[in-house]
Backbone as a printed PyTorch tensor [residue, N CA C, xyz], in Angstrom:
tensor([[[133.3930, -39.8270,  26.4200],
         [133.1380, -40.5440,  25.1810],
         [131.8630, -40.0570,  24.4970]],

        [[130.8120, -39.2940,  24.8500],
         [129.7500, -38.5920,  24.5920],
         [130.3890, -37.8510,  23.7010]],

        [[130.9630, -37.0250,  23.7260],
         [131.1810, -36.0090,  22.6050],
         [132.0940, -36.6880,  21.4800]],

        [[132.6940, -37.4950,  21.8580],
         [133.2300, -38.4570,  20.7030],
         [132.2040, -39.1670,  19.5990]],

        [[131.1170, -39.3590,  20.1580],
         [129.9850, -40.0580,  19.7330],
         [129.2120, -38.8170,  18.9460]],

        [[128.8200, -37.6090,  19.8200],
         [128.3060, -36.8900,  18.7500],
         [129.1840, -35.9220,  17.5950]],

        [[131.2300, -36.1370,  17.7190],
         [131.4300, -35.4140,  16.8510],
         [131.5860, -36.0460,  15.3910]],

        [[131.0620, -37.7710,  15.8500],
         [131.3430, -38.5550,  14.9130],
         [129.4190, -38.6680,  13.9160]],

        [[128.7010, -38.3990,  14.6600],
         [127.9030, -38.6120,  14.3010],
         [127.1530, -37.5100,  13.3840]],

        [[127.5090, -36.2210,  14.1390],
         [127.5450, -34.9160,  13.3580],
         [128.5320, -34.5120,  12.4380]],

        [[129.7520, -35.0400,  12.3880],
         [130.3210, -34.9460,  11.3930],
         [130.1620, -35.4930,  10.3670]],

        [[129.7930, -37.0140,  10.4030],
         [129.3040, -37.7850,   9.4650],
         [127.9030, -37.6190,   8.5530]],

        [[126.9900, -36.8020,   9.3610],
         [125.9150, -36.3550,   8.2960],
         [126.3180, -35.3510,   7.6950]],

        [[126.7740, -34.4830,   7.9620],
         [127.5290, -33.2780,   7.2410],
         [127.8530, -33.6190,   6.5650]],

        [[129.4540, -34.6500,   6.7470],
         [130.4780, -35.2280,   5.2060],
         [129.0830, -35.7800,   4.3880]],

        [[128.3170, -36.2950,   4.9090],
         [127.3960, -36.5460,   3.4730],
         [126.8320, -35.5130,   2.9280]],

        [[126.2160, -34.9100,   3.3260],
         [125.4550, -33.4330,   2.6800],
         [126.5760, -32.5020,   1.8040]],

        [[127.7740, -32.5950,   2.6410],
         [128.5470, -31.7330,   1.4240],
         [128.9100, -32.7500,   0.2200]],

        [[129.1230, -33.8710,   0.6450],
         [129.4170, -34.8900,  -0.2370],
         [128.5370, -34.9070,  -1.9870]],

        [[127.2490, -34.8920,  -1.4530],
         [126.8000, -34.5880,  -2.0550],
         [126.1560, -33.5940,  -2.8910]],

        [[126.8450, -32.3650,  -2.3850],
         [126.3990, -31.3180,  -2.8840],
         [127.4870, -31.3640,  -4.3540]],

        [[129.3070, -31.6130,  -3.9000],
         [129.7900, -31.9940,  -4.4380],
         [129.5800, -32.8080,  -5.5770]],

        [[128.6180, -34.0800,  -5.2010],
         [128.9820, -34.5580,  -6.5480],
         [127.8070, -34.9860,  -7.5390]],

        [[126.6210, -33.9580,  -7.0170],
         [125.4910, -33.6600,  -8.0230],
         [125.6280, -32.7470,  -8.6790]],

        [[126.9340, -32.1590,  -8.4850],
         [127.7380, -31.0390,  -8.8540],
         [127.3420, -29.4940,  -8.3880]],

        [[128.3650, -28.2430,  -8.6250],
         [128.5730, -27.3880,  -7.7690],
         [127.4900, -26.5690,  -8.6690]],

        [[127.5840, -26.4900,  -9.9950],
         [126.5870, -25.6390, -10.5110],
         [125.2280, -26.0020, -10.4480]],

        [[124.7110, -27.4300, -10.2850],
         [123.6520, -27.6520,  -9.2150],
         [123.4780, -26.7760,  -8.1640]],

        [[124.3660, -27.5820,  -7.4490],
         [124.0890, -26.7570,  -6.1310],
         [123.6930, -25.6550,  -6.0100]],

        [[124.6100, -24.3760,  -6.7430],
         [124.5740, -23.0060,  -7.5360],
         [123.0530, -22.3820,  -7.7590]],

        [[122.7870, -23.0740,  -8.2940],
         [121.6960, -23.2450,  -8.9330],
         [120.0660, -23.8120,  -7.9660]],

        [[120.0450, -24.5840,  -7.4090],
         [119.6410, -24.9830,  -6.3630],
         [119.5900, -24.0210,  -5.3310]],

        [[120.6470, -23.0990,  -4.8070],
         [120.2290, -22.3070,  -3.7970],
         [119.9770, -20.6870,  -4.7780]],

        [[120.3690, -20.7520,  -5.8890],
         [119.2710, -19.6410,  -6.5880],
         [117.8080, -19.3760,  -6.3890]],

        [[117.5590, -21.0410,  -6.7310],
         [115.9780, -21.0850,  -6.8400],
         [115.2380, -20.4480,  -5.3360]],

        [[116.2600, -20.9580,  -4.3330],
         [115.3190, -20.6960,  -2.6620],
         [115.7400, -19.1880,  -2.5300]],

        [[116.3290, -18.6860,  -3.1650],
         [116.8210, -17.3240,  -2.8600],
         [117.6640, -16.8970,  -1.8420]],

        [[119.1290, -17.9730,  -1.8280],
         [119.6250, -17.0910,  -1.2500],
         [120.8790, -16.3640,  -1.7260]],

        [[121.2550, -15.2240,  -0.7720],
         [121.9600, -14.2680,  -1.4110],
         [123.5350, -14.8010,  -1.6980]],

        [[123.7430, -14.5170,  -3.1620],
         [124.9930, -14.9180,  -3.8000],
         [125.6420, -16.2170,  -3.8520]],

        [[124.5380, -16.9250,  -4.6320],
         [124.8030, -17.9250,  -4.2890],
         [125.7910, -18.8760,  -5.3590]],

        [[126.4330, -18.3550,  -6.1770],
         [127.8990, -18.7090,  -6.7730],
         [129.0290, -18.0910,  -5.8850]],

        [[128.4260, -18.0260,  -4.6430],
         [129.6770, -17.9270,  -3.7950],
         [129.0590, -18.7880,  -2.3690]],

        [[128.4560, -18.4400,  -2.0930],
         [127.3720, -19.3330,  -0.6430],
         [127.6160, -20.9450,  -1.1450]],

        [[127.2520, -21.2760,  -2.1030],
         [126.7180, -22.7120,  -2.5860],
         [127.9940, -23.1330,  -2.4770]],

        [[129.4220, -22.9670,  -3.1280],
         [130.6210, -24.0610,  -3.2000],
         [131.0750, -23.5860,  -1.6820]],

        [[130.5860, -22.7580,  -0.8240],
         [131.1330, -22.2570,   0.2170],
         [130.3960, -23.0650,   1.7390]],

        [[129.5400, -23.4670,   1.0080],
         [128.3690, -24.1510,   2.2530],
         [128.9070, -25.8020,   1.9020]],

        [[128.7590, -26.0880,   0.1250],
         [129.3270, -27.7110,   0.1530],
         [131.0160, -27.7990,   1.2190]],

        [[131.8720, -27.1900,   0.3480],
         [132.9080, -27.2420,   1.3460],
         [132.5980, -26.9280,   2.8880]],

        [[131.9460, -26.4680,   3.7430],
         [132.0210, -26.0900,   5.1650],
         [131.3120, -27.3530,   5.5070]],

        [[130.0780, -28.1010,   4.5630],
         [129.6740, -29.1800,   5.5430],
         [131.1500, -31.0040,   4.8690]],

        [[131.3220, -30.5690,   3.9720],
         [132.3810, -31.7780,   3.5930],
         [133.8000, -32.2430,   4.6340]],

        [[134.1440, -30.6110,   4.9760],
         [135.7500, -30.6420,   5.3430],
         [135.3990, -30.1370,   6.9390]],

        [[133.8970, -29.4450,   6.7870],
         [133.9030, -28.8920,   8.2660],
         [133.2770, -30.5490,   9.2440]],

        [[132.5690, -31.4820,   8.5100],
         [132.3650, -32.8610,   8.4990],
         [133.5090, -34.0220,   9.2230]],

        [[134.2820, -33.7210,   8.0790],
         [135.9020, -34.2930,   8.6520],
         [136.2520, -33.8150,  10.1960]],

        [[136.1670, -32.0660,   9.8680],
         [137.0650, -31.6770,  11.1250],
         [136.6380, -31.6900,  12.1560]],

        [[135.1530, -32.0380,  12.3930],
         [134.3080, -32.1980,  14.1480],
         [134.7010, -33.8360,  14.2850]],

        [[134.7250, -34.9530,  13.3980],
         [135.0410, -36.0430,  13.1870],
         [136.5860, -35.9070,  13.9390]],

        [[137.6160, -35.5990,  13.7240],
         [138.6990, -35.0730,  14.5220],
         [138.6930, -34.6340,  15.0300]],

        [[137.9100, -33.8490,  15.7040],
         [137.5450, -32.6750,  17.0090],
         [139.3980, -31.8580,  16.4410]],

        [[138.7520, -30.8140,  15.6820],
         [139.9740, -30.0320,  15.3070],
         [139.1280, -28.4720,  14.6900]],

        [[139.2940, -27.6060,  15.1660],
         [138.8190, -26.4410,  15.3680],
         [137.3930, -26.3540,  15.3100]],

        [[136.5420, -27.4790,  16.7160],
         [135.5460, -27.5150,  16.6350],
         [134.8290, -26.6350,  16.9590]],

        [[135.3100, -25.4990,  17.9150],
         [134.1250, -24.5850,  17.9140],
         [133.6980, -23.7590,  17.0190]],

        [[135.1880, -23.1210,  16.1920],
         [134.5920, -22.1000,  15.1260],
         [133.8940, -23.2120,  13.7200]],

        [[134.3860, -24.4900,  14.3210],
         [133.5320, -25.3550,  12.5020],
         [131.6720, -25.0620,  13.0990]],

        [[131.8360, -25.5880,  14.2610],
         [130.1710, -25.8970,  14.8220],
         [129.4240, -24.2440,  14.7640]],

        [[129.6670, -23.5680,  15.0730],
         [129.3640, -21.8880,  15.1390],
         [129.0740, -21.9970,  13.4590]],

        [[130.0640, -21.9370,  12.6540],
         [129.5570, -22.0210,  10.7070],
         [128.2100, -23.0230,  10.6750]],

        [[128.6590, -24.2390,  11.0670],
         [127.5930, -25.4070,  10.8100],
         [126.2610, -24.7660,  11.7190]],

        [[126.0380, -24.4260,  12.6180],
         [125.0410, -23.6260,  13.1140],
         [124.5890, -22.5940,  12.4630]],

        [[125.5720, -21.7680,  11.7390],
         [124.7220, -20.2760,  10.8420],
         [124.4580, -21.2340,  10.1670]],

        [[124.5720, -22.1280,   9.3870],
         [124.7710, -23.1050,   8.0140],
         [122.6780, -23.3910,   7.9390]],

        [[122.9170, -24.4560,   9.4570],
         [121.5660, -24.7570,  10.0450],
         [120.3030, -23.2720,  10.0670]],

        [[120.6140, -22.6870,  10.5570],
         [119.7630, -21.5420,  10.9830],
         [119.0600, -20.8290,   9.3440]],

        [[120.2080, -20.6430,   8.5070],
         [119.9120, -20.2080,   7.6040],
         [119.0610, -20.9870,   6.2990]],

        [[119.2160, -22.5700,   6.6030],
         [118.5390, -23.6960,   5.6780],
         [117.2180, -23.7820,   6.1430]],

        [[116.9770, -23.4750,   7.1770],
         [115.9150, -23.4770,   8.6330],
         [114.9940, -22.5780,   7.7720]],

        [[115.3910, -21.1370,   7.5290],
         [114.6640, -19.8550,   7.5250],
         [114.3850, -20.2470,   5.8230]],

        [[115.3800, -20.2830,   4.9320],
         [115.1260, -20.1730,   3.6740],
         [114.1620, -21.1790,   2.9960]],

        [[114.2950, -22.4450,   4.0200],
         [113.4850, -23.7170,   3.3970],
         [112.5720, -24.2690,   4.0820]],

        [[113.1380, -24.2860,   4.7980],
         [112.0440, -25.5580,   6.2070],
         [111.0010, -24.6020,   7.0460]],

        [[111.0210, -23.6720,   7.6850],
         [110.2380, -23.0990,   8.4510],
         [109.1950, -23.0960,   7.7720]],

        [[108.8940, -22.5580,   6.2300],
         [107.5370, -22.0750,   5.8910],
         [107.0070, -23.8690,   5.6270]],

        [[107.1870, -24.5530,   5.5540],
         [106.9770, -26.3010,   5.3740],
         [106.5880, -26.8180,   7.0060]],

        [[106.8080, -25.9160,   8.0280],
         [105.8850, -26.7670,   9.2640],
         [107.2660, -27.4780,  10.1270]],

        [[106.6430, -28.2380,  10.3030],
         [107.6320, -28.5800,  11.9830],
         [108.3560, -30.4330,  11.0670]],

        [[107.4820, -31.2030,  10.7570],
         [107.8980, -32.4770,  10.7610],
         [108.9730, -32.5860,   9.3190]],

        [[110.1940, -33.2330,   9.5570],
         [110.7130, -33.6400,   8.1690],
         [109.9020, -34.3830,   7.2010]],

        [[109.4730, -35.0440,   7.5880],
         [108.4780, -36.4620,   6.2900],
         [108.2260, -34.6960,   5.1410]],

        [[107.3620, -33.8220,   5.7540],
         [107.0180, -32.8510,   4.7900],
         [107.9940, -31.4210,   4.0390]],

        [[109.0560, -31.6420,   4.7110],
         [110.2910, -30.9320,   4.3960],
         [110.3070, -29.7270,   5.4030]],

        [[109.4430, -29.5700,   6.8100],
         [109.9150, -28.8550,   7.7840],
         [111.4360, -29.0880,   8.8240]],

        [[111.6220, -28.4470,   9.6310],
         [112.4460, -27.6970,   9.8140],
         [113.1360, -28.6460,  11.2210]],

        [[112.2220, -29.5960,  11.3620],
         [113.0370, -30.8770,  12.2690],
         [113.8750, -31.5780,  11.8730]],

        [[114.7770, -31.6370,  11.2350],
         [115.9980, -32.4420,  10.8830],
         [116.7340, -30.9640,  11.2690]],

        [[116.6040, -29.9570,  10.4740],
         [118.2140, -29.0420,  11.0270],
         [117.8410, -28.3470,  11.9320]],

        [[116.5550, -28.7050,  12.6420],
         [116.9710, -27.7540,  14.3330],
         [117.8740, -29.2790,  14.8290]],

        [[117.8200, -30.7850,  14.5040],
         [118.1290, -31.3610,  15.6840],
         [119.8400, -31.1460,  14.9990]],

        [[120.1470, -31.1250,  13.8330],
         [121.5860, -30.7850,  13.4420],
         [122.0240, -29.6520,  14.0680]],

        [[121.4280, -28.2040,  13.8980],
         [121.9310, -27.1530,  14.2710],
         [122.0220, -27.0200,  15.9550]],

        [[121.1500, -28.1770,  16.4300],
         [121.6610, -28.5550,  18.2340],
         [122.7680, -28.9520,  18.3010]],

        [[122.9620, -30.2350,  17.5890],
         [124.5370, -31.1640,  17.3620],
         [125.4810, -30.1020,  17.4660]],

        [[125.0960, -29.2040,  16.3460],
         [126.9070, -28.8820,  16.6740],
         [127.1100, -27.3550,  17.8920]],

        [[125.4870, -26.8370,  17.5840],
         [125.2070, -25.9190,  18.8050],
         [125.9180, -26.7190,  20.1540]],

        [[125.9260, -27.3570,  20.3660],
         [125.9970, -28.5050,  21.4150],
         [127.5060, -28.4200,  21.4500]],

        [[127.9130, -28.6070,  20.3170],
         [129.6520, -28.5270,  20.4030],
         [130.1800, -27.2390,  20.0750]],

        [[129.9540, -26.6190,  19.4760],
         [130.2610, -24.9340,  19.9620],
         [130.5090, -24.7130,  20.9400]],

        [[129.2100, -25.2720,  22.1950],
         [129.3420, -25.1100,  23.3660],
         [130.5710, -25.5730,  24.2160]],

        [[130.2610, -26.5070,  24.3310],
         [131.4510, -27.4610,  24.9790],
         [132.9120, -27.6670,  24.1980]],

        [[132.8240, -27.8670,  23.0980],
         [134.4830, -27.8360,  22.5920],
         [134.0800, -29.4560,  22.3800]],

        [[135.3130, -29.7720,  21.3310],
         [135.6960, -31.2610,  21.2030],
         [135.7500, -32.1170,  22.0880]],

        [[136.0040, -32.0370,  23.4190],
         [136.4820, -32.9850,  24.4710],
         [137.5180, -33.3040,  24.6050]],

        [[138.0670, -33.9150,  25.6580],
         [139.5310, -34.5220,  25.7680],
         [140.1600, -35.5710,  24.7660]],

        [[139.4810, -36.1830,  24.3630],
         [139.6030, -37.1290,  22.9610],
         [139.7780, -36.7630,  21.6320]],

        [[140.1150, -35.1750,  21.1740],
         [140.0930, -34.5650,  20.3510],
         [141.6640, -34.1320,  19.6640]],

        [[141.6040, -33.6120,  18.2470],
         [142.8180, -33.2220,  17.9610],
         [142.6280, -31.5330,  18.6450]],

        [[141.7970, -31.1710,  18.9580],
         [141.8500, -29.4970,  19.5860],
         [142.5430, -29.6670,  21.0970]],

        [[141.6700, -31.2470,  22.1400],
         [142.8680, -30.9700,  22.9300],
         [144.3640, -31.5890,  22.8770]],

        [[144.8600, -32.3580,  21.7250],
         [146.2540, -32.4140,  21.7660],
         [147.3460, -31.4800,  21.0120]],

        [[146.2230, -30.5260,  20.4640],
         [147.1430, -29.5300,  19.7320],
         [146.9420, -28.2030,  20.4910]],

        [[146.1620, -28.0470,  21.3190],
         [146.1700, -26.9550,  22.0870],
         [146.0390, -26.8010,  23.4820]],

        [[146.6990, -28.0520,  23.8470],
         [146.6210, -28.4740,  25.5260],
         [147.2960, -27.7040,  26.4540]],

        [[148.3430, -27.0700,  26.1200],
         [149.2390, -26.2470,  26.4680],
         [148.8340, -24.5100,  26.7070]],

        [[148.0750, -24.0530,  25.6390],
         [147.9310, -22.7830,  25.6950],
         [146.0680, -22.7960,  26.0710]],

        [[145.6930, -22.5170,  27.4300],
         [144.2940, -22.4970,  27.7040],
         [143.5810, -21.2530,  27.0190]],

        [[144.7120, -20.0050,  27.0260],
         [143.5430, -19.1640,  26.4270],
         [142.8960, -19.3140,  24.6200]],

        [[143.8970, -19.8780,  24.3730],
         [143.5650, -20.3850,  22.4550],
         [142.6350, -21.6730,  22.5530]],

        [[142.8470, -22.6230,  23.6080],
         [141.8020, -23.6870,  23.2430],
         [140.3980, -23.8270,  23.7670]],

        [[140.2380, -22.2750,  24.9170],
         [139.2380, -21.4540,  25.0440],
         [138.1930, -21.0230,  24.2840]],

        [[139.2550, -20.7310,  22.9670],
         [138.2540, -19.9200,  21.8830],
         [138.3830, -20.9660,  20.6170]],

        [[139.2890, -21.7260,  20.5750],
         [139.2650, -22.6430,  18.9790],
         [138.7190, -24.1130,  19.3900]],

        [[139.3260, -24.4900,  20.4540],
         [138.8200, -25.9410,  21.1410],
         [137.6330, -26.3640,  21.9370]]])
């Protein structure tokens, strides 16, 4: 029930973050990761809202949690480097402690897979070497 707990809990900050990337709108967003510089970001920006919105949902279902958590981890790593690192360690000041403890969450489930409580193991219970690498 542990990993039930954190795919609900990590999924659920995600669905908000894309949520809202969504609906402060996309050319915000666009625009928003212009300013921090990162690369191509009329393609990164509607590409990062969708991965934390739907990739949100799908750890929430434990349904192709390792390759969602592996994205949500580059996702983390890269918000880490572009924003938070040069800001110091504590969130209150906009350092880089809120998405190391996110980019653990789903680091965490990368690792391990959804759990037995998951749609990865009732859709791939059968074939061990696929729910090896997707579950």
């Amino acid at each position: 029930m542990g990993l039930v707990l954190l795919r609900v809990v990590t999924g659920l900050i995600f669905i908000m973050h894309g949520w809202q990337k969504f609906n402060e709108g996309i050319p915000n967003t666009v625009e928003g990761f212009r300013s921090m510089g990162v690369f191509a970001p009329e393609l990164i920006g509607p590409f990062i809202a969708g991965l934390e919105l739907f990739g949100g949902i799908a750890l929430i279902l434990g349904l192709l949690s390792r390759p969602i958590s592996v994205l949500l981890v580059a996702n983390m790593i890269g918000a880490a480097f572009l924003v938070h690192v040069p800001q110091g360690f504590f969130a209150a000041t906009g350092g880089y402690e809120y998405v190391l403890a996110l980019g653990a969450m789903a680091g965490t489930l990368a690792l391990t897979g959804a759990g037995k409580f998951s749609l990865d193991a009732a859709v791939f219970s059968r074939n061990k070497r696929l729910r090896a690498v997707l579950a």
